[in-house]
Structures are given as structure tokens and as C-alpha cells.
C-alpha positions as CSV (number, residue, x, y, z in Angstrom):
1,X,-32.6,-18.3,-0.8
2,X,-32.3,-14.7,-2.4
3,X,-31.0,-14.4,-6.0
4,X,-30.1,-10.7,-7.2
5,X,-30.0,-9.8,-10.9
6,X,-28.8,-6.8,-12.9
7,X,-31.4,-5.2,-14.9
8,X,-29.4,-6.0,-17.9
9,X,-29.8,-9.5,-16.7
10,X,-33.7,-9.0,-16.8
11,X,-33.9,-8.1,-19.8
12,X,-37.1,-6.6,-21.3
13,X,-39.6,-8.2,-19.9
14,X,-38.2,-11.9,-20.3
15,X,-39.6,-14.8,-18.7
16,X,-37.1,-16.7,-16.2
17,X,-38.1,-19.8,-14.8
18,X,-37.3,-22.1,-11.7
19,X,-38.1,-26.0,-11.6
20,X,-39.9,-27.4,-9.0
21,X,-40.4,-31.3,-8.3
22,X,-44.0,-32.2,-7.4
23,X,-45.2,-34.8,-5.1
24,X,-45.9,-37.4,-8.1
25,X,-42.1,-36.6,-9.3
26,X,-42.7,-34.1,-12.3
27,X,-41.0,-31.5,-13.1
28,X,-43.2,-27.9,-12.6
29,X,-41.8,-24.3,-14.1
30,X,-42.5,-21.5,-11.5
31,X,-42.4,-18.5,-13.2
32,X,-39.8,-15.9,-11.4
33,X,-42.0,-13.0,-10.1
34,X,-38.5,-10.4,-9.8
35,X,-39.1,-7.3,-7.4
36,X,-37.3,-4.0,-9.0
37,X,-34.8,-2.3,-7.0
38,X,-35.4,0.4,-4.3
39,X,-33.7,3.6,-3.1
40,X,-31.3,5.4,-5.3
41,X,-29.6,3.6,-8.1
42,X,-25.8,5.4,-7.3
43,X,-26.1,3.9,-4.0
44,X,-25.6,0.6,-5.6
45,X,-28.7,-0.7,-5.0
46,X,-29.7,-1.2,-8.3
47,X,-30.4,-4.9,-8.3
48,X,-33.1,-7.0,-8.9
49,X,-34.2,-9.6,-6.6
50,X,-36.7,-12.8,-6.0
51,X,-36.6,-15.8,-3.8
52,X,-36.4,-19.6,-4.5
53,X,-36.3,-22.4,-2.0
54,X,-32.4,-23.5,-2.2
55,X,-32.7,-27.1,-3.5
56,X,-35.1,-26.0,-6.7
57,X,-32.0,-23.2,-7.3
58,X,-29.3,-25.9,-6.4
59,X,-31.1,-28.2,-9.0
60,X,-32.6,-26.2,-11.6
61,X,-30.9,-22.7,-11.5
62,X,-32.8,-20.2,-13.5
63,X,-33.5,-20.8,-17.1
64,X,-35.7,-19.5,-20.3
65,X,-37.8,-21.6,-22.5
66,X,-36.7,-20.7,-25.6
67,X,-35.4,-22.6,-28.9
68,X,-32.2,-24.2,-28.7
69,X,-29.2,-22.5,-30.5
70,X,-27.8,-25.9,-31.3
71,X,-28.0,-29.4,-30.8
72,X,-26.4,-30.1,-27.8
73,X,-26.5,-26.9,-25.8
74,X,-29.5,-27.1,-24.3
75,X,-30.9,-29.3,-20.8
76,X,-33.6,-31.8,-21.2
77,X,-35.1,-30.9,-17.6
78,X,-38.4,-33.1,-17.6
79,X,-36.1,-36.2,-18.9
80,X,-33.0,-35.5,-16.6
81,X,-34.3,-33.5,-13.9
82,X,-31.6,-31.4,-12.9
83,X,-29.1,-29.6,-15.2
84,X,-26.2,-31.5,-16.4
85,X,-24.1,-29.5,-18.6
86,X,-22.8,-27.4,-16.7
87,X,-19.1,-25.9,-16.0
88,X,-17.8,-23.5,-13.8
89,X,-14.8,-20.8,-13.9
90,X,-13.5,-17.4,-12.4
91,X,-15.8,-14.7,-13.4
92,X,-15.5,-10.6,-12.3
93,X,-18.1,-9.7,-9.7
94,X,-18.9,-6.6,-12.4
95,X,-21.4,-5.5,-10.7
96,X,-19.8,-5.4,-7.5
97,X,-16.3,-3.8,-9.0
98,X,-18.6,-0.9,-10.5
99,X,-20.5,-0.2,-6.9
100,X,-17.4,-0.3,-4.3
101,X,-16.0,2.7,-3.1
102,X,-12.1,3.2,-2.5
103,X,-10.3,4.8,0.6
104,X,-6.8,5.2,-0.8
105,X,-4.0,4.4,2.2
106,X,-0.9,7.2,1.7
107,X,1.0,4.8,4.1
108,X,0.5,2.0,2.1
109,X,-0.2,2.5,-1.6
110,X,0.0,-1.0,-2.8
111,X,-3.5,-1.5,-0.9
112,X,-6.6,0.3,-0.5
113,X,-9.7,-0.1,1.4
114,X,-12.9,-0.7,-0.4
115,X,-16.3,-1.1,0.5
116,X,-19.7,-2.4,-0.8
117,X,-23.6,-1.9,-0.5
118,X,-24.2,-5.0,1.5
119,X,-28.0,-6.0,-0.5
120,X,-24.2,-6.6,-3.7
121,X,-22.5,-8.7,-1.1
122,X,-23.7,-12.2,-0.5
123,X,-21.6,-13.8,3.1
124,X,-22.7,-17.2,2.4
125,X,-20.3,-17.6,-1.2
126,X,-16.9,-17.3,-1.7
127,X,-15.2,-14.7,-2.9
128,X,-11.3,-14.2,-4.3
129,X,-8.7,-11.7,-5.3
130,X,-8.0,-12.0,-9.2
131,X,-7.8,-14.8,-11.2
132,X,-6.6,-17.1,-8.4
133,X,-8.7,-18.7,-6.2
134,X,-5.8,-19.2,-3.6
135,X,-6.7,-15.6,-2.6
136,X,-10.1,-15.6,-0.7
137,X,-11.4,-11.9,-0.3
138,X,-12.7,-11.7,3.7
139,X,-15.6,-9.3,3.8
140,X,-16.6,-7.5,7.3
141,X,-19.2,-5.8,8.4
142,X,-18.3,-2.2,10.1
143,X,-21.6,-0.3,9.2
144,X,-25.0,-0.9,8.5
145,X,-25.1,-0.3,4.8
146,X,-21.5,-1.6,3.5
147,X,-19.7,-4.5,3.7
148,X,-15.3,-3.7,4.1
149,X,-12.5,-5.4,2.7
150,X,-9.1,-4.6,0.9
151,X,-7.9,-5.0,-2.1
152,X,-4.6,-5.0,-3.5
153,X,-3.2,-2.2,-6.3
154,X,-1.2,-2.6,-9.0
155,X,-0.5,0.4,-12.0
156,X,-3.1,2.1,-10.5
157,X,-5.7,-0.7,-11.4
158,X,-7.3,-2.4,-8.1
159,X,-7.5,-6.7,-8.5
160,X,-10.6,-7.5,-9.3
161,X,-13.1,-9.2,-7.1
162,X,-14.0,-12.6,-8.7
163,X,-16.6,-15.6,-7.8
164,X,-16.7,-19.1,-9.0
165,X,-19.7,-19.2,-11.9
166,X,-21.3,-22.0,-13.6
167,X,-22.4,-22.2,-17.3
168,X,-23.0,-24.1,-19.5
169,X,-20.5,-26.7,-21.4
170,X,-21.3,-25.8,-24.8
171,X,-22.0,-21.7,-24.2
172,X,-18.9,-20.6,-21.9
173,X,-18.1,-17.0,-21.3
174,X,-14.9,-15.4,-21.0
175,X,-13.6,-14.7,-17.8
176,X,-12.2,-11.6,-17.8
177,X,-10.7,-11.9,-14.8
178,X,-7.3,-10.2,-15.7
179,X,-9.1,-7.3,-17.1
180,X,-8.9,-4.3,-14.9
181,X,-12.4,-2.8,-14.4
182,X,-11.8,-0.3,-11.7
183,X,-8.4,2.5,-12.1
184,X,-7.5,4.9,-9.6
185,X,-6.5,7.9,-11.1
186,X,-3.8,10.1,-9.2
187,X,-4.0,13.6,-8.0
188,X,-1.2,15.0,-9.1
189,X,0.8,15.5,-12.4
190,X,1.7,18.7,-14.3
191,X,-0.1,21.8,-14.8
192,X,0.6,24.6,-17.2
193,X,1.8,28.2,-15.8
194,X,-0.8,29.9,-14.1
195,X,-0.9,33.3,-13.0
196,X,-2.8,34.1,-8.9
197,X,-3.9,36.1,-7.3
198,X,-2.5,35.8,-3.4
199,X,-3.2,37.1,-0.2
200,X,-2.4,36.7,3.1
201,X,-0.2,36.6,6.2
202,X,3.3,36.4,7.3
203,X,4.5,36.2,10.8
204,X,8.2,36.7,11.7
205,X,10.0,38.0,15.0
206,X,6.3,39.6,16.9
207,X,5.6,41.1,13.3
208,X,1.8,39.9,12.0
209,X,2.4,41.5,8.4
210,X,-0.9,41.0,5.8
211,X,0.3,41.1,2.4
212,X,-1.3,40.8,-0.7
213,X,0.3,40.0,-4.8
214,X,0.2,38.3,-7.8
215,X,2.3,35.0,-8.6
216,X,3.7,32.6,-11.0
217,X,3.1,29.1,-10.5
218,X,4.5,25.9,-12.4
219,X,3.2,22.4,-11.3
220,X,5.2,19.7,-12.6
221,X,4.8,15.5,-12.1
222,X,6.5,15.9,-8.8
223,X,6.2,19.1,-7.0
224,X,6.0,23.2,-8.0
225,X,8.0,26.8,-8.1
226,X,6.5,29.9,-7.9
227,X,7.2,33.7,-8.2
228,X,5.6,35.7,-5.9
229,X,5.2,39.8,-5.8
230,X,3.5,41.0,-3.4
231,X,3.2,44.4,-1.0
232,X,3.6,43.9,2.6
233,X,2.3,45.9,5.4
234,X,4.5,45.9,8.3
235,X,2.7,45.4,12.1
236,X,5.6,46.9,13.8
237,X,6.7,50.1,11.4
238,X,3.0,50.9,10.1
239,X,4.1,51.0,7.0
240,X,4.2,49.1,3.2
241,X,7.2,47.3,1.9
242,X,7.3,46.0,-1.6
243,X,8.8,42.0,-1.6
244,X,9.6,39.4,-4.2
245,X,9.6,35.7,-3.2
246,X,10.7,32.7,-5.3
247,X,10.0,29.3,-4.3
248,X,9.9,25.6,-4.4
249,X,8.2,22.9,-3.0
250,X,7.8,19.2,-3.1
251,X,4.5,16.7,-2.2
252,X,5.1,14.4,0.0
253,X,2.1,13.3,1.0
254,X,-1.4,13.7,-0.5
255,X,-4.8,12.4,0.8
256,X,-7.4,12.7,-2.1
257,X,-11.1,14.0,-1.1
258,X,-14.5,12.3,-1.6
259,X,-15.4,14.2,-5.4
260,X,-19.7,14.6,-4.1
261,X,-18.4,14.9,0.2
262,X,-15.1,16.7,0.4
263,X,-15.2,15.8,4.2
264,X,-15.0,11.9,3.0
265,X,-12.0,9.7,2.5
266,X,-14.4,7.4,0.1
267,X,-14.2,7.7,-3.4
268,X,-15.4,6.0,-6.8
269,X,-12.6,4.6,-8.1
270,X,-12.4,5.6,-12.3
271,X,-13.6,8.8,-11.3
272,X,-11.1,12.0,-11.7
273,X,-10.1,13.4,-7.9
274,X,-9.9,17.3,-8.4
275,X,-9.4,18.0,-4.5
276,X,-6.8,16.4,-2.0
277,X,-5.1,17.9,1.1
278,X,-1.2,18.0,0.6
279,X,1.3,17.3,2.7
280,X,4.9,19.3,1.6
281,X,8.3,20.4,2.1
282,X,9.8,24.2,0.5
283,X,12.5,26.8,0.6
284,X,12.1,30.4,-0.5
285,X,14.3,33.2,-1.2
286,X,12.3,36.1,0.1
287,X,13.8,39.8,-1.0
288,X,11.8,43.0,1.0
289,X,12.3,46.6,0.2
290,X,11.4,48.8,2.5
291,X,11.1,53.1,2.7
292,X,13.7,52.8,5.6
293,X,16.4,50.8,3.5
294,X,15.9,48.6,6.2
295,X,15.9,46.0,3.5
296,X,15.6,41.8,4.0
297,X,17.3,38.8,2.5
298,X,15.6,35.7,3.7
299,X,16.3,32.1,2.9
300,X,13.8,29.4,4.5
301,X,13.3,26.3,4.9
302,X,9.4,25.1,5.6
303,X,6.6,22.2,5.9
304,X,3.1,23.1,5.0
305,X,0.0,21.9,4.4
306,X,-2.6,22.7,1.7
307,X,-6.1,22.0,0.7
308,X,-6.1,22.1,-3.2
309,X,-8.4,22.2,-5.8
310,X,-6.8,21.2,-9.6
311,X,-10.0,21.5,-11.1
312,X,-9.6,23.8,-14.7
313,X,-12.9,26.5,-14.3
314,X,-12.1,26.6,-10.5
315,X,-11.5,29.8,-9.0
316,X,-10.2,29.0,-5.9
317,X,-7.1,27.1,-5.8
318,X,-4.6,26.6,-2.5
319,X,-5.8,27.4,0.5
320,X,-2.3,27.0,2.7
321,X,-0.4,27.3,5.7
322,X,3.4,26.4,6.5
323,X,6.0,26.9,9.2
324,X,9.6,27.3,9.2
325,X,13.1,28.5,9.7
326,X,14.9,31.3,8.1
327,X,17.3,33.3,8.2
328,X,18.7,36.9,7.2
329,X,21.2,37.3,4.3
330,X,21.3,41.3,5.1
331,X,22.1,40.3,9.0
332,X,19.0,43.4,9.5
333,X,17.7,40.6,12.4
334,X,18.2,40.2,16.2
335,X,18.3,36.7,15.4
336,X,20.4,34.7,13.3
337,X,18.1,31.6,12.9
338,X,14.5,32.4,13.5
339,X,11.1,31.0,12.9
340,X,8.4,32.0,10.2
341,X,4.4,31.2,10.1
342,X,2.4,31.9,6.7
343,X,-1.2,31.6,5.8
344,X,-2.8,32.1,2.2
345,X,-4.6,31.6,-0.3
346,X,-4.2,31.5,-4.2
347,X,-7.2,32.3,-6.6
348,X,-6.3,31.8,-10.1
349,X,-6.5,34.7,-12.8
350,X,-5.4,32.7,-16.3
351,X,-3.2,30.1,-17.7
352,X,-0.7,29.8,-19.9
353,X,-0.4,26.7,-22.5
354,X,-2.8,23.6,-22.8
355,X,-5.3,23.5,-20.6
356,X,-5.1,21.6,-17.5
């Protein structure tokens, strides 16, 4: 069978043994020979492995020859021939909580998606949700390299992933297995007023007008307003219009991206998710002066989509477009009710307060 071993496990150079029973019924001690990990370590793949025949494991484990810390924890192997104090008890898979990667579900945020290198997952033992072992964890196998599974969420901490362990009667370790090891932190939260830089374009009634500014933006826990000025060139009268545009809108729905592949769902969990693509819902109050005094009083109402970026010494910010309904104040339309289209993008000049 094939044993894995973290290199903390290892140790410096420490001797671990295996028992094997010879023909004339002793007991022999095989040293381990371990074969060091390949590939790249932040794969997960950082493990250590060897291989024993299953009964000398099954009777002997792995041990160390080494003085005895007491009186009674210790195994007399050559009398007893197989290990008798041992216990077992609900131990975190730490290894295997600090190697998964997370695919957060905005349907269902109570559960996420998680999956493992598969050299970290072993098919043949059973595995469990928490403390309890009433809750088996079910791996399957989707890819070549990862094993898939879910896991449930609670305050932002996933369950952990536990495993029955033995040790020994007299030398037990805690189990930790109410300890949260893995957090997903949210994307999201407030941000102090930042002034952009915004360009773009704005399509209303045949009219294709680019326009360029400088807003306000306040990001609270749930949602943002914004202050827009901004010149305007109109597509049908060739000419520039100066317009003023305040706004809110409200997240409500956000898919977090991959922090090394921003074209991946999968992400470390513990790690801190700068970009996301955000779902939202607005209204603006848009006021345009123009050299005709053919001047506009529009109120809409929009859904948009963004791909944003919240990280501080980032440059570019919201990259966005939206489409709704709006409609004149001034009555300066052929329509009364009529549909909008915007496209932009925000690139941030300074903030104002603590930083983000």
C-alpha cells in the first residue's frame, strides 16, 4: 500500500521504521526508504511517499526507535508483535484542507465546490464532514489531476474534512476538528471615496454619444453612488454638451475570479479575492446642457454588469456596461419611455480616507 507523509512529518532526516514478521516468527525492522515529492510544491503535491505491503502497515504502522517518554507509552513489538495501545478519533485532513481549491456557488452560498490534487486524496478510506462521522464526504473523479466534492459553509469558514486516526493511548492529540482552517473571504465591503477618471459611451434614441469625465464614487457594505461630470459629444448635432449624472446601484450578484487565472472559477480559499464580475441593479438622474438650450432631464432605471478590480495600487477599476429605461423630465424627447445602452470604464485618480 502507499503511505504519504508531510515533510514536517519527515522530519530532518529521521529514521521511520516498518515491522516485518520473518519466516522463523521474529519480528525484522525495515527501514522506510521515503521518495521526496515531485512537480511544484503549490500544486499540492508536496508529499512524501513510500510503500509497505498492507498487513506489516495494518500490524506495525510506522514507528521510531527511540527512548521512551514514560513508562507505559511505548509498544513492546518483539514481545507483543503488533501494536496494542492504540486509540483512534476525528482528526482534520490539514493537509488536505490547506491544498483544496474552492468554486464559490452565487446560487447557493451555504455550499461550495472544492477540489483536491488526487496523489492528497486516498479512495480506499473514509472520509467525513466535521466532527461527525455521520457525514461521509463522497469524492469524484472529474479530471485527471483533482479529485471533486462539496463542502458545506458556515460564517464564511468551510467544514473541515476529517479522517478517523489512530494514536497512541497514553500520547493523544487534539482533534481540532471544530477549528476552522480554511475562510472564504468576501469580495465586497466598503471602500473609501475615490475620485475616476471615466470614459465612454452612451446610446439613446439613434444617438452613439462618447463622453468622457471625472467622478465621485462611494462603495459601501452593500452597493455604491457616484457623481459623474462629464462632456458629451453628440452623434446627431456634432456638437459637445456638458452633463452631470448622479447615481446608485446595488450588487446583486457577484462571481469572484481565480487571484493567479482571472478566466477561473477556482480559488484558494484564505486568500483575499481582489477581482469578481458583478451582477447589479441602478437609477441615475442624468442632467445635459447643451449650446442649443435643447437641455435633458433623465431618470433611469438599469441592470449592468461589471468586471471589477478592488485591489488598492490598481489602476484600472470598472470596466462596465448596463441597459435600461428612461425617461425625459424636460419632455425634449419623441418618446416618453425609451431605452438606454452604456459602456465604460473607470481608472482611479486618488482616494480619500483610510486606505482600502
Amino acid at each position: 500500500m502507499l503511505i504519504t507523509a508531510r515533510p514536517e512529518d519527515i522530519g530532518n532526516k529521521e529514521e521511520h521504521y516498518y515491522g516485518e514478521i520473518t519466516k522463523t516468527g521474529e519480528l525484522s525492522m525495515k527501514l522506510v526508504k521515503w521518495k521526496a515529492p515531485k512537480g511544484k510544491k503549490e500544486k499540492g503535491n508536496n508529499s512524501y511517499t513510500t510503500s509497505i505491503l498492507a498487513e506489516n502497515f495494518e500490524r506495525f504502522r510506522l514507528f521510531k526507535i527511540t527512548a521512551t517518554p514514560c513508562d507505559t507509552c511505548h509498544e513492546d513489538l518483539v514481545k507483543d508483535k503488533k501494536l496494542i495501545h492504540i486509540d483512534s478519533s476525528m482528526q482534520v485532513e490539514q493537509e488536505l484542507m490547506s491544498a483544496i481549491e474552492v468554486r464559490v456557488n452565487v446560487f447557493n452560498p451555504n455550499t461550495v465546490k472544492i477540489r483536491a490534487p488526487r496523489e492528497l486524496v486516498h479512495l480506499d478510506d473514509e472520509y467525513f464532514i466535521g466532527c461527525d462521522s455521520g457525514f461521509p464526504l463522497k469524492w469524484k473523479k472529474k479530471r485527471r489531476k483533482y479529485y471533486y466534492s462539496k463542502l458545506p459553509v458556515a460564517f464564511l469558514a468551510l467544514e473541515n474534512i476529517t479522517r478517523k486516526r489512530e494514536f497512541c493511548k497514553f500520547n493523544s492529540e487534539p482533534t481540532d476538528c471544530g477549528k476552522a482552517f480554511a475562510e472564504l473571504l468576501p469580495v465586497g465591503g466598503p471602500l473609501p471615496l475615490t475620485l475616476y477618471a471615466e470614459a465612454g459611451y452612451y446610446y439613446r434614441l439613434f444617438e452613439f454619444n462618447p463622453y468622457a469625465g471625472i467622478s465621485l464614487i462611494k462603495q459601501y457594505e452593500k452597493g455604491k453612488s457616484n457623481l459623474l461630470l462629464s462632456v458629451e459629444r453628440s452623434s446627431a448635432e456634432k456638437n459637445l454638451n456638458l452633463s452631470g449624472t448622479i447615481g446608485y446601484q446595488y450588487p446583486f450578484f457577484t462571481i469572484p475570479l481565480n487571484k493567479s487565472n482571472p478566466f477561473s472559477l477556482w480559488q484558494k480559499p484564505g486568500e483575499p479575492t481582489y477581482k469578481c464580475l458583478r451582477m447589479y441593479v441602478g437609477t441615475e438622474l442624468k442632467f445635459t446642457k447643451t449650446p442649443t438650450n435643447r437641455n435633458n432631464l433623465e431618470q433611469n432605471i438599469h441592470v449592468g454588469l461589471a468586471a471589477v478590480n478592488r485591489k488598492e495600487k490598481s489602476i484600472f477599476r470598472y470596466l462596465f456596461i448596463q441597459y435600461g429605461v428612461t425617461t425625459d423630465y424636460l419632455d425634449h424627447r419623441e418618446a416618453d419611455i425609451y431605452s438606454i445602452t452604456e459602456l465604460g470604464i473607470n481608472l482611479k485618480l486618488k482616494s480619500f480616507g483610510l486606505k482600502e
